[in-house]
Kinemage of the C-alpha trace (Angstrom):
@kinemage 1
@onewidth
@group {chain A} dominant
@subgroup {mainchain}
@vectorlist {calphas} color= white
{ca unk a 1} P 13.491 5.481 -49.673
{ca unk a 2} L 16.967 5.162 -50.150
{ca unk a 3} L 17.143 2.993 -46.776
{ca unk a 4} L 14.598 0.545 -48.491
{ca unk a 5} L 16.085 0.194 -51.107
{ca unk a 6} L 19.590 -0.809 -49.479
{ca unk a 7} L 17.420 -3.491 -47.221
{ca unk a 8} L 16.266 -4.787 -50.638
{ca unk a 9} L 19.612 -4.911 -52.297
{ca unk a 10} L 20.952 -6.911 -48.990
{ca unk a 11} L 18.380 -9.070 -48.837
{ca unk a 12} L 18.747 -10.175 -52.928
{ca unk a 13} L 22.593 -10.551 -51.772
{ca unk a 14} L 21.721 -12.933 -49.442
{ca unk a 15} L 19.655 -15.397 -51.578
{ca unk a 16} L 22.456 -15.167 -54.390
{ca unk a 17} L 25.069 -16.348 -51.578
{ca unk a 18} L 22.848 -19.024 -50.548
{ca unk a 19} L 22.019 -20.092 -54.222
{ca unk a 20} L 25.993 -19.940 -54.924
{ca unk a 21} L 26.082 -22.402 -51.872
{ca unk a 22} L 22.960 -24.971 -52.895
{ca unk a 23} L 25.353 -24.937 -56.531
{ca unk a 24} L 28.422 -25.754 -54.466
{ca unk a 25} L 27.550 -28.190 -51.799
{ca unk a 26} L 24.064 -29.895 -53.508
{ca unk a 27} L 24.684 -29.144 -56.794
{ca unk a 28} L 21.444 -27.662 -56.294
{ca unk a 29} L 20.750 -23.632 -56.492
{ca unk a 30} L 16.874 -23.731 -55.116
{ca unk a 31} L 17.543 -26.528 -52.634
{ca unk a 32} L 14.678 -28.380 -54.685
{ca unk a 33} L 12.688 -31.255 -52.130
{ca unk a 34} L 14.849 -29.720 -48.633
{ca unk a 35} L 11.951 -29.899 -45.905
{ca unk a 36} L 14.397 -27.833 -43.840
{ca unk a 37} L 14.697 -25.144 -46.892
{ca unk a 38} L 18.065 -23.075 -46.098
{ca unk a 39} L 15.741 -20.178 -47.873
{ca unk a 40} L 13.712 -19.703 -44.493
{ca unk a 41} L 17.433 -18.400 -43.178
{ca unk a 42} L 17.178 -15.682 -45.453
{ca unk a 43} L 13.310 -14.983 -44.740
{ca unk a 44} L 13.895 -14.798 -40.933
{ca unk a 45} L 16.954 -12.358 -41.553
{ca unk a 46} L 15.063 -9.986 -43.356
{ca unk a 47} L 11.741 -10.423 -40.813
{ca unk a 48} L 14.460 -9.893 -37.904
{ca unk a 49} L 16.778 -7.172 -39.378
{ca unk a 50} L 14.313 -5.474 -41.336
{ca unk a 51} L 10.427 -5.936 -40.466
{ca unk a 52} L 7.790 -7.253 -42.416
{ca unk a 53} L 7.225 -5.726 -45.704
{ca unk a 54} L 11.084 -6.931 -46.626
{ca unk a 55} L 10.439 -10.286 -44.944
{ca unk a 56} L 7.086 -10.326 -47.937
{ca unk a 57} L 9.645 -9.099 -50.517
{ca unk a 58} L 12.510 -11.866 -49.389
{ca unk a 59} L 9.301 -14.527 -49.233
{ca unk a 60} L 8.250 -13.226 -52.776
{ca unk a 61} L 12.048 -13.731 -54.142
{ca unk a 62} L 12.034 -17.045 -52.320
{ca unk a 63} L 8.978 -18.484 -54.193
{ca unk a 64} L 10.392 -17.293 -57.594
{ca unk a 65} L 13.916 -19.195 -57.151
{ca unk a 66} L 12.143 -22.340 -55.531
{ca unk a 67} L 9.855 -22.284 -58.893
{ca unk a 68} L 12.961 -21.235 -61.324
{ca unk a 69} L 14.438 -24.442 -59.476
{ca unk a 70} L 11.607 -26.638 -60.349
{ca unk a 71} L 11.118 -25.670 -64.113
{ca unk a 72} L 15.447 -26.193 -64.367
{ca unk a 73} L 15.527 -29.725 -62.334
{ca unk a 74} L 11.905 -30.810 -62.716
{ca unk a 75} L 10.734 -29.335 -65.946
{ca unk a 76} L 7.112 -28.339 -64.174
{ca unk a 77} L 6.603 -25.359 -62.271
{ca unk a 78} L 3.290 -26.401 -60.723
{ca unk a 79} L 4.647 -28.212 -57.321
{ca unk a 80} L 2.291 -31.182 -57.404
{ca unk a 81} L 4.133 -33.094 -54.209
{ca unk a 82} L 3.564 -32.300 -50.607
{ca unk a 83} L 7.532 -31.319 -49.569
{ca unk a 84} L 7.126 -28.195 -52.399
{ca unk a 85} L 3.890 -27.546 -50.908
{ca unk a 86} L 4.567 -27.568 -47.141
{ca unk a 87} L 7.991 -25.375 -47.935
{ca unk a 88} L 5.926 -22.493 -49.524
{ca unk a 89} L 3.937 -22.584 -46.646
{ca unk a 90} L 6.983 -22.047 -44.692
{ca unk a 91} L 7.928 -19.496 -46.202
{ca unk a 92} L 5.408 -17.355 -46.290
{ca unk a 93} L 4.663 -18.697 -42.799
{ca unk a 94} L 7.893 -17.121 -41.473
{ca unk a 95} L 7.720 -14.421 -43.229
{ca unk a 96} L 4.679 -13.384 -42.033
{ca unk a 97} L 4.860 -14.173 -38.433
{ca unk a 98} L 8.796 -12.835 -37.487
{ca unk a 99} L 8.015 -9.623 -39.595
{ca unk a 100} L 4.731 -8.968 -37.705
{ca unk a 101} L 6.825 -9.513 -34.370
{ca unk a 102} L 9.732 -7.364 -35.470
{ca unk a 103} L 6.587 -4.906 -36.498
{ca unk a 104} L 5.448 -4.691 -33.007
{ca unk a 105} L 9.496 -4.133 -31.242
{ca unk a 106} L 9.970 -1.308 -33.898
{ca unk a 107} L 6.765 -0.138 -32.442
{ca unk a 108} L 7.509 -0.170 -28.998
{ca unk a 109} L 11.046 0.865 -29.360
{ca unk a 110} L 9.816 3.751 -31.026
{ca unk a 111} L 6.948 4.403 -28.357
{ca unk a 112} L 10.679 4.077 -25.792
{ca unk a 113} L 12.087 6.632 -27.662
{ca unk a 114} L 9.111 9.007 -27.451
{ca unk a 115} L 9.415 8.958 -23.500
{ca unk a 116} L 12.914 9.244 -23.444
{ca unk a 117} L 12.920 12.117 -25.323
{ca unk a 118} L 10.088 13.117 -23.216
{ca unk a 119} L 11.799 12.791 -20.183
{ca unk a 120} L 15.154 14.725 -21.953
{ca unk a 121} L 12.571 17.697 -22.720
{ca unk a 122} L 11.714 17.827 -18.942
{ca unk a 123} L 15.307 17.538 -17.358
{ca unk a 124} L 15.916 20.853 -19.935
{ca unk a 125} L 13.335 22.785 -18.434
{ca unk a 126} L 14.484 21.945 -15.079
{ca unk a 127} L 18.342 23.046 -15.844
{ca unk a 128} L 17.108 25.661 -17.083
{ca unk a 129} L 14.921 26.897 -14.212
{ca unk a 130} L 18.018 26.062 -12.081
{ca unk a 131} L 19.950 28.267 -13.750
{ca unk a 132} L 17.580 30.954 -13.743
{ca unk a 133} L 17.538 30.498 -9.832
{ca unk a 134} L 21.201 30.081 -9.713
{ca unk a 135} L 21.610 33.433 -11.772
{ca unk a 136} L 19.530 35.379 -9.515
{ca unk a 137} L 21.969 34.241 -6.290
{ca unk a 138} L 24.870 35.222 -8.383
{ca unk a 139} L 23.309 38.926 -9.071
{ca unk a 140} L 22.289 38.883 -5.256
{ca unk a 141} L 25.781 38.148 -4.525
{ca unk a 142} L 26.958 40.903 -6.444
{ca unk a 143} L 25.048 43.226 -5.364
{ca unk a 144} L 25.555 42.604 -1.692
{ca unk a 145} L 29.535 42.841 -2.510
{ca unk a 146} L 28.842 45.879 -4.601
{ca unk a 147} L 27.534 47.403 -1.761
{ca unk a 148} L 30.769 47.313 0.100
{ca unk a 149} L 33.898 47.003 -2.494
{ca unk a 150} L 35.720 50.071 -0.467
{ca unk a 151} L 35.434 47.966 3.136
{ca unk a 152} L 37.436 44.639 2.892
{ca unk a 153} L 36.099 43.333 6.146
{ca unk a 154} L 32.344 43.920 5.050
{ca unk a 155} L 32.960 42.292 2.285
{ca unk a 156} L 34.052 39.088 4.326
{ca unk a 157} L 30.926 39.564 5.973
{ca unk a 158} L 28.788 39.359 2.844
{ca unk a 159} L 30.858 36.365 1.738
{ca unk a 160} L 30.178 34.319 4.727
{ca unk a 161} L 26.389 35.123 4.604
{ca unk a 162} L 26.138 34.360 1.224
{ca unk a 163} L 27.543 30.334 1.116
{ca unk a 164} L 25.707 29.097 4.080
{ca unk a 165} L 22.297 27.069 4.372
{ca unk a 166} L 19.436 28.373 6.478
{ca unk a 167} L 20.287 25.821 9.269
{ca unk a 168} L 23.561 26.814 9.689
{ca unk a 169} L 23.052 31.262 8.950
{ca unk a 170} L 21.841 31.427 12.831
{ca unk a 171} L 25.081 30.714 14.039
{ca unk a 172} L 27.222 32.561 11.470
{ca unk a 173} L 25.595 35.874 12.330
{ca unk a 174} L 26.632 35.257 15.979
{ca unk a 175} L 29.851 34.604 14.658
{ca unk a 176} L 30.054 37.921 12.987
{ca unk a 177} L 28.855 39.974 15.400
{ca unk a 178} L 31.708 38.841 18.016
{ca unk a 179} L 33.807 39.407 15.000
{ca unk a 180} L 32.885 43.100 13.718
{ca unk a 181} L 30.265 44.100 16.621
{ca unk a 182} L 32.959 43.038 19.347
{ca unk a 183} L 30.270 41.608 21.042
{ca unk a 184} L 31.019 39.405 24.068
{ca unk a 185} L 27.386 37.554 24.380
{ca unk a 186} L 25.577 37.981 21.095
{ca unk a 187} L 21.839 35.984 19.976
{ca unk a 188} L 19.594 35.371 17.445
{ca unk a 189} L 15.906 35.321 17.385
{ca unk a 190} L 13.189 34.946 15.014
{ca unk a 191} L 9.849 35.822 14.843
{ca unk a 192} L 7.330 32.797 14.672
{ca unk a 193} L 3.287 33.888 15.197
{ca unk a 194} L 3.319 36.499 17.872
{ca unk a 195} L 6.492 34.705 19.608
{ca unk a 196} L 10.377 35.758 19.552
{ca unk a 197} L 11.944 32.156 18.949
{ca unk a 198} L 15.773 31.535 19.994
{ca unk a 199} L 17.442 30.145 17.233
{ca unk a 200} L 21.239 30.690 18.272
{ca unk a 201} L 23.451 32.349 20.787
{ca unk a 202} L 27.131 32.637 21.492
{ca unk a 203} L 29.162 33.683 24.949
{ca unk a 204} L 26.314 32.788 27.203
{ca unk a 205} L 27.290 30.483 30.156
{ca unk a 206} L 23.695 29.192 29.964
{ca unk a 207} L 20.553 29.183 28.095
{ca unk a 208} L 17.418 29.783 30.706
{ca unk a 209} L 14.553 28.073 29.457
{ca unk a 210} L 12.516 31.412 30.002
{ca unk a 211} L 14.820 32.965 27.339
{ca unk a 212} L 14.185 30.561 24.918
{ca unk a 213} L 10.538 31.890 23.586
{ca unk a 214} L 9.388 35.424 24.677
{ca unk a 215} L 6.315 36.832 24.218
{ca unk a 216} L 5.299 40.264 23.374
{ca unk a 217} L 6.637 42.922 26.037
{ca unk a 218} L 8.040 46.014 26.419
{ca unk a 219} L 11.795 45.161 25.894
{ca unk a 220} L 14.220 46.022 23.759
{ca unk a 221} L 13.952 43.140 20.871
{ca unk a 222} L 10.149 43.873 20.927
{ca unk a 223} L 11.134 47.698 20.751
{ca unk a 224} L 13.519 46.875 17.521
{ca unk a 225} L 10.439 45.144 15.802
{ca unk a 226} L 7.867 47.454 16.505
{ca unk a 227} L 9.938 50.443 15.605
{ca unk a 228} L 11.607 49.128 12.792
{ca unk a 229} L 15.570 50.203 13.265
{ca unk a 230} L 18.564 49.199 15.636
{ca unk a 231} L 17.747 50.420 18.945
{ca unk a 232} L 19.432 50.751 22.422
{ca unk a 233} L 18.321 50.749 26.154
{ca unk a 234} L 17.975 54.663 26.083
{ca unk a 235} L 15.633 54.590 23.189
{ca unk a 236} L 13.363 52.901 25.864
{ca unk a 237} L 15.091 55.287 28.498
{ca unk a 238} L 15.805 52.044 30.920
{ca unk a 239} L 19.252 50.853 31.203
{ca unk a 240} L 19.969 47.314 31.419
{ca unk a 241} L 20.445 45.104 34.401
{ca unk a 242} L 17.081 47.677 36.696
{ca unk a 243} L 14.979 44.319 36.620
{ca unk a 244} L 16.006 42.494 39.526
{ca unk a 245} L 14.376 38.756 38.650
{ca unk a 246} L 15.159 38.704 34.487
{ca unk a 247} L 15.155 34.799 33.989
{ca unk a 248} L 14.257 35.519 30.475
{ca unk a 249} L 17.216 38.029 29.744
{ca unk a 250} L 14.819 40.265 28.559
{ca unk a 251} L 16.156 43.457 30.137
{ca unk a 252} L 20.040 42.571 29.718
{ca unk a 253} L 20.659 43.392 25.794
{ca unk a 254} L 22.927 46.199 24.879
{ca unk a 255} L 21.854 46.564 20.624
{ca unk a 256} L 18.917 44.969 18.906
{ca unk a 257} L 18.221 45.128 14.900
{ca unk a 258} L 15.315 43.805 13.357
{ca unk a 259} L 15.879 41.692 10.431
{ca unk a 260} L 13.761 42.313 7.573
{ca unk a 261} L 12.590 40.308 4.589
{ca unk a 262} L 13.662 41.658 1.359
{ca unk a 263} L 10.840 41.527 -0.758
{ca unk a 264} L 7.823 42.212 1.462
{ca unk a 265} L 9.465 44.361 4.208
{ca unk a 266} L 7.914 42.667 6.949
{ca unk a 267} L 10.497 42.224 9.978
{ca unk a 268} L 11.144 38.900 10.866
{ca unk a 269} L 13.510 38.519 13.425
{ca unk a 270} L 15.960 40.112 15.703
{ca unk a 271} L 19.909 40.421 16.111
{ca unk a 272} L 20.570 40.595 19.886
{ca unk a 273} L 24.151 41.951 21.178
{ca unk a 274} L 24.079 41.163 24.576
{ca unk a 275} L 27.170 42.050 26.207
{ca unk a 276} L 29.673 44.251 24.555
{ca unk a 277} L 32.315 45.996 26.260
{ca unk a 278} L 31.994 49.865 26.532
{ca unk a 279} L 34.976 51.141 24.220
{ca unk a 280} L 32.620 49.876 21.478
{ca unk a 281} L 29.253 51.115 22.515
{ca unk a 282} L 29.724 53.977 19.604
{ca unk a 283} L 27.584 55.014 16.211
{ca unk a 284} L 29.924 52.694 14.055
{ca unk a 285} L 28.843 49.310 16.250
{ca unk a 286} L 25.270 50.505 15.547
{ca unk a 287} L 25.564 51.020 11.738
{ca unk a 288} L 27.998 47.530 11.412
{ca unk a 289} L 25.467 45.524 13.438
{ca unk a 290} L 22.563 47.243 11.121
{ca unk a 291} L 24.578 46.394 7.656
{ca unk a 292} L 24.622 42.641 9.195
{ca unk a 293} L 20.536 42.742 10.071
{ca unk a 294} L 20.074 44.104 6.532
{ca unk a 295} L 22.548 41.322 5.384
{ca unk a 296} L 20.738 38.637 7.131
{ca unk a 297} L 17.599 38.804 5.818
{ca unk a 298} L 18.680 38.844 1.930
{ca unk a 299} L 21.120 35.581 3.152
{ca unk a 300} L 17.816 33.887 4.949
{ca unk a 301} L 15.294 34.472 1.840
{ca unk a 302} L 17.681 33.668 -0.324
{ca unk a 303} L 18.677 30.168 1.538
{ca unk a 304} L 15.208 29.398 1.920
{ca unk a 305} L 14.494 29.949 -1.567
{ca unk a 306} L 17.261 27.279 -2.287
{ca unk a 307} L 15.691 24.939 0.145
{ca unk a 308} L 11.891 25.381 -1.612
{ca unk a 309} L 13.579 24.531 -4.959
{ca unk a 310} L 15.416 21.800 -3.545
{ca unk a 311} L 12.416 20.578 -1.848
{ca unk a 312} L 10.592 20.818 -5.381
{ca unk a 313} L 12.908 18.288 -6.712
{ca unk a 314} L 12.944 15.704 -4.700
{ca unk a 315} L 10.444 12.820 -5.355
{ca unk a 316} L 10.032 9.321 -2.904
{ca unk a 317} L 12.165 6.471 -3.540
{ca unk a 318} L 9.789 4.061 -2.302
{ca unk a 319} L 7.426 5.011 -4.712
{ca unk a 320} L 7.804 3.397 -8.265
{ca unk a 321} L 7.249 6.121 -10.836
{ca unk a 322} L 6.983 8.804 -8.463
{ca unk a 323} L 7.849 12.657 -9.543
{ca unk a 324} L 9.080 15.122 -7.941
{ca unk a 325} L 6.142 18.042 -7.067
{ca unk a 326} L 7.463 20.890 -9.671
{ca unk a 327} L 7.023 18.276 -12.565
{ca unk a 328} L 3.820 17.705 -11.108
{ca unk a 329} L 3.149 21.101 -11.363
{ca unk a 330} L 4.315 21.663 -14.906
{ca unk a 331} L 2.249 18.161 -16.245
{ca unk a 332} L -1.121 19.576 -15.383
{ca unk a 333} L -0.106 22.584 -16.657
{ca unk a 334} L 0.345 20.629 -20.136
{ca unk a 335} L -2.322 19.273 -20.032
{ca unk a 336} L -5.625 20.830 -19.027
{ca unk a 337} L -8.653 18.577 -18.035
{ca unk a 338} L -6.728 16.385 -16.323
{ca unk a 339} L -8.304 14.882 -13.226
{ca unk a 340} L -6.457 15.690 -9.532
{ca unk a 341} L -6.087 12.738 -6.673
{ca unk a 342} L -4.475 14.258 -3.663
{ca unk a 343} L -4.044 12.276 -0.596
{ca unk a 344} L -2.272 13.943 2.728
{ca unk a 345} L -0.805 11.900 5.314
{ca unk a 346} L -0.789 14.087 8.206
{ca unk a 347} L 1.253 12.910 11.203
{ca unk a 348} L 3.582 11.178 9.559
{ca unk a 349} L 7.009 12.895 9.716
{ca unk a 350} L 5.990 12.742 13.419
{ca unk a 351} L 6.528 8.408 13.083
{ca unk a 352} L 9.678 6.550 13.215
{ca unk a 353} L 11.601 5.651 10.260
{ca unk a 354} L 10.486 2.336 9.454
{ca unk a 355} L 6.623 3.493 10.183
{ca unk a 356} L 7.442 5.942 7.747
{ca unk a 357} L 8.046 3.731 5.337
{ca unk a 358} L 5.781 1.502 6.069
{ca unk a 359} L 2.960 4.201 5.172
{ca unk a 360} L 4.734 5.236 2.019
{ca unk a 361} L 5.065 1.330 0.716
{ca unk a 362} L 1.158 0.714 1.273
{ca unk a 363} L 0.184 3.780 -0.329
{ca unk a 364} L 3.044 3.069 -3.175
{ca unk a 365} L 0.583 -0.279 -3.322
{ca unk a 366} L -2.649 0.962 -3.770
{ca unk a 367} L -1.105 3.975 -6.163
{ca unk a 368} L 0.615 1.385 -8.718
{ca unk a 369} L -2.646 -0.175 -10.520
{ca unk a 370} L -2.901 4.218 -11.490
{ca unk a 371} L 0.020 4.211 -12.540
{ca unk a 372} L -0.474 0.935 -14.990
{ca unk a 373} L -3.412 2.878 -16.357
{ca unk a 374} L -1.701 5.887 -17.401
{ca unk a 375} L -2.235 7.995 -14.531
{ca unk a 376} L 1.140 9.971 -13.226
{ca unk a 377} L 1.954 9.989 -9.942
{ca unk a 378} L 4.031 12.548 -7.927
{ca unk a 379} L 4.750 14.031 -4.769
{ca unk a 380} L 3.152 17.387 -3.715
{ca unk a 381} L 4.954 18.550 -0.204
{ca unk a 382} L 6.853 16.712 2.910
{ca unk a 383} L 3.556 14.796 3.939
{ca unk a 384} L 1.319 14.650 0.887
{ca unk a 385} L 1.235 12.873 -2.958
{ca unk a 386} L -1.193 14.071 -6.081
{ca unk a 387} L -1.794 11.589 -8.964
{ca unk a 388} L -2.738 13.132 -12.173
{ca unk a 389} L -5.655 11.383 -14.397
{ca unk a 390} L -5.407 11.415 -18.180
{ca unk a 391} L -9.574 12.539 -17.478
{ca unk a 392} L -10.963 14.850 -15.225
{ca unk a 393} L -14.314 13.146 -14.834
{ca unk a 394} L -12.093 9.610 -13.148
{ca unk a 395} L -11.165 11.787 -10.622
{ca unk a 396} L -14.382 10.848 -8.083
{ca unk a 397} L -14.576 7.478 -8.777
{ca unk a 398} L -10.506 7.215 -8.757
{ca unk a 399} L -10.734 8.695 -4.679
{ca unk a 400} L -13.270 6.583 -3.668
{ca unk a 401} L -11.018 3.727 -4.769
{ca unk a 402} L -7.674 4.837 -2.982
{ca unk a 403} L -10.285 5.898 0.208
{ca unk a 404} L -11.506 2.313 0.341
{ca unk a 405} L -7.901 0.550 -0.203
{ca unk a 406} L -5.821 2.763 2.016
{ca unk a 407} L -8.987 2.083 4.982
{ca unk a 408} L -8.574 -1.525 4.684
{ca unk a 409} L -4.669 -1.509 4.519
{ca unk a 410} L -4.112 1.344 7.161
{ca unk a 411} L -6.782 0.005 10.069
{ca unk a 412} L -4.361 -2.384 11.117
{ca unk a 413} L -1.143 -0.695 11.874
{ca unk a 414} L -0.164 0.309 15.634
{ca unk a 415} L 0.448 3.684 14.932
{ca unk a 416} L -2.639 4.615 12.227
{ca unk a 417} L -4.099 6.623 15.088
{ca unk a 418} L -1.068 9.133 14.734
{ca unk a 419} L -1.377 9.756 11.144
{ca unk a 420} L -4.397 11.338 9.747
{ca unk a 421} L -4.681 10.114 5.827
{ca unk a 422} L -6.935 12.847 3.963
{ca unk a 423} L -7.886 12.100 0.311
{ca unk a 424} L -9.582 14.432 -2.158
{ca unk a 425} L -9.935 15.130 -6.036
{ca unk a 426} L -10.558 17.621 -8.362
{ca unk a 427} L -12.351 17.607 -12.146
{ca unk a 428} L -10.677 19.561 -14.744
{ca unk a 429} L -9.829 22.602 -13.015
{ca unk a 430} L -8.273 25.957 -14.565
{ca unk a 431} L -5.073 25.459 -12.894
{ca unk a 432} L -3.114 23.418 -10.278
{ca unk a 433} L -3.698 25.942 -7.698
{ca unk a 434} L -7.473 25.694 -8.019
{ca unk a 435} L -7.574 21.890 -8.292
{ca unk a 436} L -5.975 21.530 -5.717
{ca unk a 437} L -7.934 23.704 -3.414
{ca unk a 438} L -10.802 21.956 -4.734
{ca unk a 439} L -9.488 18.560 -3.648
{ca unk a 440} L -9.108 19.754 -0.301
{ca unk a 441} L -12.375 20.984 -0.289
{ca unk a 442} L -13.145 17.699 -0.767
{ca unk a 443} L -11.011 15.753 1.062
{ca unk a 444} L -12.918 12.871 2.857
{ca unk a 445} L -10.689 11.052 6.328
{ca unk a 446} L -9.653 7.104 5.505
């Protein structure tokens, strides 16, 4: 109220400086018989600054000077000639008309506003989640170091698990068992399906191609998984180097450990010291090389829990619009009965770059008109997108559409025999989980 009433007492202000002008220059305060009335100047101000119920109040005050004016210099206050008619009508013309249009940008400015704060509200609960991830890495790191506060050099050890990515952890554990283990030729291999998977090795003069992936056998990185603790040749009671033709290496390792993951137990790879010379064949190069396995496997789920959240967060740049799949997530979770369009584009990390692209612009194409209708779109995983319908009984129809557009666009390409687009939808389910096994349920091939 008090706001109002401040627009009001500036736009009264205004007319009395323009009257104090019409005495001054035309001897004239109500510009009586002006076709181009200076009044309209005041009219518009209001209408612009303010919106339209001042620009009716400044129109109101503008009628009552231009008739004051007639009764002083005219001595009638019915305007009988056409110039006093035709600059009413302007006034209330322009009075009407700018303070409907400044009406409609306070409208959408505040509608602006709305989604900004919107999108504030969203960026909060991400920070926040990041710093709920974040504190968990700090307590892991402080409990690995806690663990070892009386032996300086495993705590170096826990320090250079603890900064590295995934990628990189492979190497660093060979690194730190020729540090600690004293091991001459050290590897490491992970378990992937019912395969042992090389992922890094250090001292080897070569890397057979046999040694690479080894299947299940009666060895001594088998014999470390299946019994579940660091173990030597004589817990198999066969030294190394009795198999003449060992292309695969299988028979020449000195220590394995299994590495284990932290929260379900299961093993998941191996720590392989190779070659090791004998003054350190002893119990404490047993227990160091288990500390590292243990070690490993918090460092690995830990770095690949920083890669899933990273991999949450990031959205496609080619797509206009497009959100990254955690706020995805946490949309439908808003707002149940929403309807669920997922389309999978399988093949297509396998592409080159700019067929990559290519893919991602047409379905960016056939995704916008969604968009323009208030759908949200967003990206669900490396090869597949979701878009979110404000109702869950669009979702059908919506598919159909983005099946018969993608077809038409896609047929054409040279490589759309290498990437297999599936597209599905879901009606209102109970939760993302659900709708989105219900849109791959069914998922229909473009």
């Amino acid at each position: 109220m008090t706001t109002r009433l401040n627009n009001l007492g500036s736009i009264l202000g205004s007319f009395v400086v323009m009257c104090l002008f019409g005495v001054a220059l035309a001897h004239n305060f109500a510009f009586i018989g002006y076709k181009l009335h200076p009044f309209l100047l005041c009219i518009a101000a209001a209408a612009i600054g303010y919106g339209l119920i001042e620009a009716l109040f400044a129109f109101v005050v503008a009628v009552a000077i231009y008739f004051l004016g007639l009764l002083v210099y005219n001595h009638d206050m019915l305007p009988a000639a056409d110039p006093h008619v035709y600059i009413i009508f302007s006034f209330v013309v322009t009075a009407v008309v700018l303070g409907m249009v400044q009406n409609s940008r306070f409208r959408q400015l505040l509608q602006t506003r709305s989604e900004l704060e919107e999108v504030r509200n969203e960026s909060e609960r991400l920070r926040q989640r990041l710093q709920v991830v974040n504190t968990a890495n700090q307590k892991l790191n402080e409990r690995i170091l806690g663990e070892v506060t009386t032996v300086q050099s495993f705590a170096d050890i826990a320090r250079r698990l603890s900064v590295l990515e995934e990628k990189d952890l492979y190497a660093a554990l060979c690194d730190l068992m020729v540090d600690f283990v004293h091991a001459q030729e050290a590897s490491v291999y992970m378990l992937q399906g019912e395969r042992l998977t090389l992922k890094a090795e250090k001292g080897w003069e070569n890397v057979p191609q046999e040694a690479r992936t080894l299947v299940r056998d009666r060895d001594l990185l088998w014999s470390a998984l299946d019994q579940r603790k660091v173990v030597t040749p004589l817990d198999l009671e066969k030294m190394p180097g009795q198999t003449v033709m060992d292309a695969a290496r299988r028979h020449n390792r000195l220590i394995c450990a299994p590495i284990f993951h932290p929260q379900s137990g299961e093993a998941t790879g191996v720590l392989s010291v190779d070659r090791l010379p004998f003054a350190h064949l002893h119990g404490n190069t047993l227990g160091m090389l288990g500390v590292i396995a243990k070690w490993a496997g918090d460092s690995l789920f830990n770095a690949s829990s920083f890669q899933e959240l990273s991999r949450q967060l990031v959205s496609d740049e080619l797509i206009p619009g497009c959100i990254p799949p955690i706020l995805v997530q946490d949309r439908f979770q808003q707002k149940p009965g929403q309807g669920l369009v997922v389309c999978q584009l399988q093949g297509l990390k396998s592409l080159e770059y700019a067929d990559q692209v290519w893919f991602r612009k047409t379905l960016s194409a056939v995704f916008q008109p969604l968009a323009q209708n208030g759908a949200n779109i967003g990206r669900a995983g490396e090869e597949a997108y979701a878009v979110l319908l404000p109702s869950g009984g669009q979702a059908a129809g919506v598919a159909e559409q983005v099946v018969g557009a993608l077809r038409s666009k896609v047929q054409g390409h040279p490589q759309a025999s290498r990437v297999s687009i599936f597209v599905g939808s879901s009606a209102a389910a109970d939760s993302y989980e659900n709708a989105w096994q219900q849109a791959l349920k069914s998922a229909q091939r473009c």
